[in-house]
N, C-alpha and C positions, 0 to 999 in steps of 0.2 A: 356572586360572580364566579364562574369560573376559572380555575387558572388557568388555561389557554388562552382566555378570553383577557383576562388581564396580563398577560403577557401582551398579546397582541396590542392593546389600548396602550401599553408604555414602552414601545420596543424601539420608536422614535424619540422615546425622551431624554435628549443626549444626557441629563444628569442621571436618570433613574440609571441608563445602560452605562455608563462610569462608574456607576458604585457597583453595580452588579457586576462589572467586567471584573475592577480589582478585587470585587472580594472571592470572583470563581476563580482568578487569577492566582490567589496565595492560596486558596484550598489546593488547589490542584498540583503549585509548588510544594507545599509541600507532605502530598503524598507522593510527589515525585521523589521526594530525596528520601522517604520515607522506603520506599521499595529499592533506592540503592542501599540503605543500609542494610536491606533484608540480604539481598544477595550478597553485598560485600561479606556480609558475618559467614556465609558460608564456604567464601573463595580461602581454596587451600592452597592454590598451586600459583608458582610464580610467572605464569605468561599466557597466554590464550592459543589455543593446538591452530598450526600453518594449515593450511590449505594439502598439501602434501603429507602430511600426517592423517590428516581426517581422511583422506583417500585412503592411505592405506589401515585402519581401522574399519572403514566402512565394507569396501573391500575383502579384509580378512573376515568376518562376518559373511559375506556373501559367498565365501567360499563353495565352490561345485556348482555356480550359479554361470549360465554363460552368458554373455553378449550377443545382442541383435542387432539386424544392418539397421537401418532408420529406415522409418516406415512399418516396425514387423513388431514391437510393440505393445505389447496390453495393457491400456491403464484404466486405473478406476480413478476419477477424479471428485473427491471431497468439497465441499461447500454449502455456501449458504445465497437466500438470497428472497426475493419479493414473491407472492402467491400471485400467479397470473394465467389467466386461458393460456393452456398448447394444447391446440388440436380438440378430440374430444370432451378433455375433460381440465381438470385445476393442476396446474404443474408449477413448478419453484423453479426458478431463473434465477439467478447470478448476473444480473445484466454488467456488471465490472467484466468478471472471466469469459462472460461467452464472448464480449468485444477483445477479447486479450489474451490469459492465459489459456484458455481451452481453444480457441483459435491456432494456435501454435503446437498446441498438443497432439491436436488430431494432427499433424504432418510428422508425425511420430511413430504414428501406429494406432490399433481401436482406443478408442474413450468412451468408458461406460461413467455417466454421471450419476450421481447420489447427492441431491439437493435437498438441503433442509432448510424450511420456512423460520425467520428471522425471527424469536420470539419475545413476544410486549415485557415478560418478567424475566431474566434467567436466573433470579435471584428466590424464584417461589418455589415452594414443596412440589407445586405441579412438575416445573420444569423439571427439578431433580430427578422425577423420576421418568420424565420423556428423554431425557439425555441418557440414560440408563437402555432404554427401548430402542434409541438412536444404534448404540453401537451393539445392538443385538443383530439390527436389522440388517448395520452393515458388513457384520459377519456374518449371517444368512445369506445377501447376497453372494458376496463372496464364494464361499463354500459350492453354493449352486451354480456354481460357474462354470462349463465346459471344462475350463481349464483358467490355474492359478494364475490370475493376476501377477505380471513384474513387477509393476508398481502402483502402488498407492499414496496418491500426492493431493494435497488441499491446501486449504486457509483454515485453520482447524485450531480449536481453542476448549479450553477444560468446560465449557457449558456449552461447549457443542457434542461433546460422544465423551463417553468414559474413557481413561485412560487403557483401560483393560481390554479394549476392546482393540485397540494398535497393539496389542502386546501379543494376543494373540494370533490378530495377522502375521506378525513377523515369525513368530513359532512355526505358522504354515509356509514360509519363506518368504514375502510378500515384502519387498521392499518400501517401508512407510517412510515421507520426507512430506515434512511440514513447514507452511510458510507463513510469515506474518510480517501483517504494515504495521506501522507506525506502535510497535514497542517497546520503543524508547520511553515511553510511560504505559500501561496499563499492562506490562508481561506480569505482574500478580493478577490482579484484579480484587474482585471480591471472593468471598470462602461460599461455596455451595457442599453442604452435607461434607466439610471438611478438608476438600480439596479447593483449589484456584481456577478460579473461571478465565484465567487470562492464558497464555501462551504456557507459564512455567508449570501450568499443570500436566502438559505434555510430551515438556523438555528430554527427556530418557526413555520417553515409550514408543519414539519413532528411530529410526535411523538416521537423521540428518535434519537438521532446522535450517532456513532459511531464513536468514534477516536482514531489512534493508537499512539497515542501524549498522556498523563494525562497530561498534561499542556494545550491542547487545549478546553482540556472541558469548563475552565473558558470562551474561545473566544465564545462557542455556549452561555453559561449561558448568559453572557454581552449582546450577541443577543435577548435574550428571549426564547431560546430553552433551549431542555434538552439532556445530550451527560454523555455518559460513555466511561470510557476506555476499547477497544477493540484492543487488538493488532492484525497482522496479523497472518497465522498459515501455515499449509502444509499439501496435500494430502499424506495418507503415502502408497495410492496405486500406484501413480508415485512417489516419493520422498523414496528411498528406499534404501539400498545398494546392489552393484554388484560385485562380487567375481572376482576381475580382481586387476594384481601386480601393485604397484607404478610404473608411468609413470613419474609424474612431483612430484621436490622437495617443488616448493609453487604453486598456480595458481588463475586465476583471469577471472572472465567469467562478464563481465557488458561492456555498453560503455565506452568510450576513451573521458573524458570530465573532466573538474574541476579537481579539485587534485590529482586524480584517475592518469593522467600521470606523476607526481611530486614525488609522494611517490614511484611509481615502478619504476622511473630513478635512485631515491635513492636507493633503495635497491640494485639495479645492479651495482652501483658506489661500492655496499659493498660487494661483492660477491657472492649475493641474485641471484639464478637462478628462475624470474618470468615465466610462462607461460602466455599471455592473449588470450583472447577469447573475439570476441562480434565484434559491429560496431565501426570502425575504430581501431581496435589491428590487428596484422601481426599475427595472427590464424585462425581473420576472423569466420564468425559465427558459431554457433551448433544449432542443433536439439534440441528440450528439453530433447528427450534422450540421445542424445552423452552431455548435461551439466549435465543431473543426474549421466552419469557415471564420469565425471570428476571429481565428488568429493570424486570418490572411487578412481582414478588414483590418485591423487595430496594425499601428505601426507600434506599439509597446504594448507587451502581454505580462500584466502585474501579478508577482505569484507570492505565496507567505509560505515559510517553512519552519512555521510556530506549531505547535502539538494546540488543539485544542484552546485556552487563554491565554497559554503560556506562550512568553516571546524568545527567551534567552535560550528554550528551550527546542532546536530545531532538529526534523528528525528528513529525510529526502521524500515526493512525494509524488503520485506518476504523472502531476505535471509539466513534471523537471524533463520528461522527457516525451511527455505527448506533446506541447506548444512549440519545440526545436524542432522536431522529425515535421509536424505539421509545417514547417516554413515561417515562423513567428518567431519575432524577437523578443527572446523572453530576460528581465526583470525581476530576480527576485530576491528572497533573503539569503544572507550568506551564512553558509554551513560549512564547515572541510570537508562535509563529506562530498561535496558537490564537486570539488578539487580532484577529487579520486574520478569522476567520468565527464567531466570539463574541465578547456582551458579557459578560464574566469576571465572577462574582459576581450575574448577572441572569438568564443564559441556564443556562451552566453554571458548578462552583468547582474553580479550582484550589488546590492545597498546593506549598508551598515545600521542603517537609525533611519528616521525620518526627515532628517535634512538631507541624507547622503541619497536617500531617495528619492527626492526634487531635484537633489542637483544632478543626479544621473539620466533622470528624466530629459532635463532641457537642455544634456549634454546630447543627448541621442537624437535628439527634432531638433535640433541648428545643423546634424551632420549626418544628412538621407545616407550619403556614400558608406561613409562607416558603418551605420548602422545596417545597409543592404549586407555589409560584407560578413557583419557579425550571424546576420539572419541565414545567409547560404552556410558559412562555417558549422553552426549550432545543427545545422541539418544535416550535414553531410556526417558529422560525428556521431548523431542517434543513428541515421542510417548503417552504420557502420559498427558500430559500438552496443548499439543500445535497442536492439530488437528483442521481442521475446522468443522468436525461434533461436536466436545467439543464446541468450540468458538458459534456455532449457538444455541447449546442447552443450553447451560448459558444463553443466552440472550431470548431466547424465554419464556425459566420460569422464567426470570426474569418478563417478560412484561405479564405473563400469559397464554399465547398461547398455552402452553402445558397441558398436565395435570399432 
């Protein structure tokens, strides 16, 4: 039998999927505290650099570089993502950035993309040396440029392009800032041909790290880079709401993994009518359109802000801010860091445990009124707060690039 094949045959078997949750659940803890040791051992300095400092570092670096109005532009944006038809022939898509970050981008100025297909090993001899090829390519492109790229911005990770290859660019002036989710655990990763497959392979070789963790920043500092807190954010030309009545009383659209099926057997044990949606739930997938409208069907939109198996463990997630912007009342795990772009209990509600989670449930369906109130608040605050054209243009005058 295959292992897919037996996975699939016990993926329902609440005991098989308990032992198998907690035991991915302490492996994964603890390589988590395992890679804060690693950074910690290298933190020398007693505080993590302000916002205002990093500007001016980044800045003095950029020196003789000028500023453009918005709109005027040149970026080259980095990624990864799915092998799909465009057009004549086989092209890589990022279906996340093109609904989001590169949406927002182009109202910036040109976006020349450079996509790389997701690959099945990045741990094999092969890869090591296509990630080698990777950042050849993308300093050929480069180079062959009319003219020098401002910036060079991605989601970009040590087994996606050599470090050497950002190092370069900025040598040719080429402002590089790199961003990543959920690093609260996997900024090591694994060792390829010696180096880190995870974020901190590339901590010092860009100009600016992006991370939606403010606890991660310290990991880039410890590396020798420099990283600001960036949370994720939402288009609010797809993320919107749709004038259609409650369908479902709570609902839940993500994979079927980690705790995610623990907490919604609980609820149903308590009279909790969940709906799910995604890979491996009995709803089975959606469109991005039929998940945007779901957060106008469901009067509660259940969210987990667990890493992976890990529960204590919570990092922010974008749909902290796609389900609010979308007109949906969102439900989810509590984090501080969520404190930092909500007012918790006004905008959106968090739950503590699994009791605190039923009882916020049937505190929210005995009290429509409140809850409409919380559902316009949450939306009115992404709308305003929590856009990606906001998120990019912060950081561009932060680092100068604009005028």
């Amino acid at each position: 039998m295959r292992l897919s094949e037996f996975k699939q045959r016990y993926r329902n078997n609440s005991l098989v999927y308990l032992i198998n949750h907690y035991a991915k659940r302490s492996l994964q803890t603890i390589r988590f505290y395992l890679e804060e040791l690693r950074w910690r051992h290298k933190w020398k300095v007693t505080r993590p650099l302000g916002e205002v400092e990093v500007r001016e570092i980044v800045r003095a670096r950029r020196r003789g570089c000028y500023s453009k109005p918005r709109g005027r532009l040149n970026i080259v944006y980095v990624g990864y993502g799915d092998r799909v038809c465009v057009g004549d022939g086989a092209g890589v898509l990022d279906k996340y950035a093109e609904r989001n970050i590169l949406l927002a981008l182009k109202r910036f100025g040109e976006v020349r993309e450079f996509m790389v297909e997701y690959p099945g090993d990045c741990r094999s001899p092969l890869w090591s040396e296509k990630r080698v090829e990777i950042g050849r390519n993308l300093v050929g492109l480069i180079e062959g440029m009319p003219q020098t790229p401002d910036l060079l911005m991605g989601q970009m990770s040590g087994w996606l392009v050599d470090r050497s290859a950002l190092e370069q660019l900025r040598l040719r002036g080429v402002l590089v800032i790199n961003y990543s989710w959920d690093d609260t655990a996997g900024f090591y990763g694994t060792t390829i041909n010696g180096a880190w497959s995870g974020p901190a392979a590339l901590a010092s070789s860009g100009d600016l790290n992006l991370t939606s963790s403010r606890k991660s920043c310290l990991k880039y500092q410890a590396e020798g880079g420099l990283a600001v807190f960036w949370p994720e954010a939402a288009n609010s030309d797809i993320h919107r709401p749709h004038d259609l009545p409650f369908e479902f009383e709570v609902s839940f659209v993500g994979g079927r993994y980690g705790y995610r099926p623990l907490l919604i057997e609980f609820l149903r044990k308590h009279g909790v009518e969940v709906a799910t949606f995604g890979p491996g739930w009995e709803g089975g997938m959606l469109t991005g359109e039929e998940m945007v409208k779901l957060y106008s069907q469901s009067r509660i939109n259940l969210g987990f802000g667990g890493i992976g198996h890990m529960v204590k463990i919570q990092h922010l997630k974008g749909r902290d801010f796609e389900v609010p912007m979308s007109g949906g009342l969102y439900l989810t795990s509590y984090n501080s860091e969520l404190e930092e772009c909500y007012e918790i209990g006004k905008e959106i509600v968090c739950y503590r445990d699994k009791r605190d989670c039923v009882e916020k449930i049937r505190y929210l369906l005995e009290r429509p009124v409140e809850a409409e109130a919380i559902r316009k608040a949450g939306r009115e605050r992404a709308l305003r707060d929590h856009t990606w054209e906001r998120r990019l243009e912060q950081i561009f005058r932060l680092v100068g690039l604009l005028e």
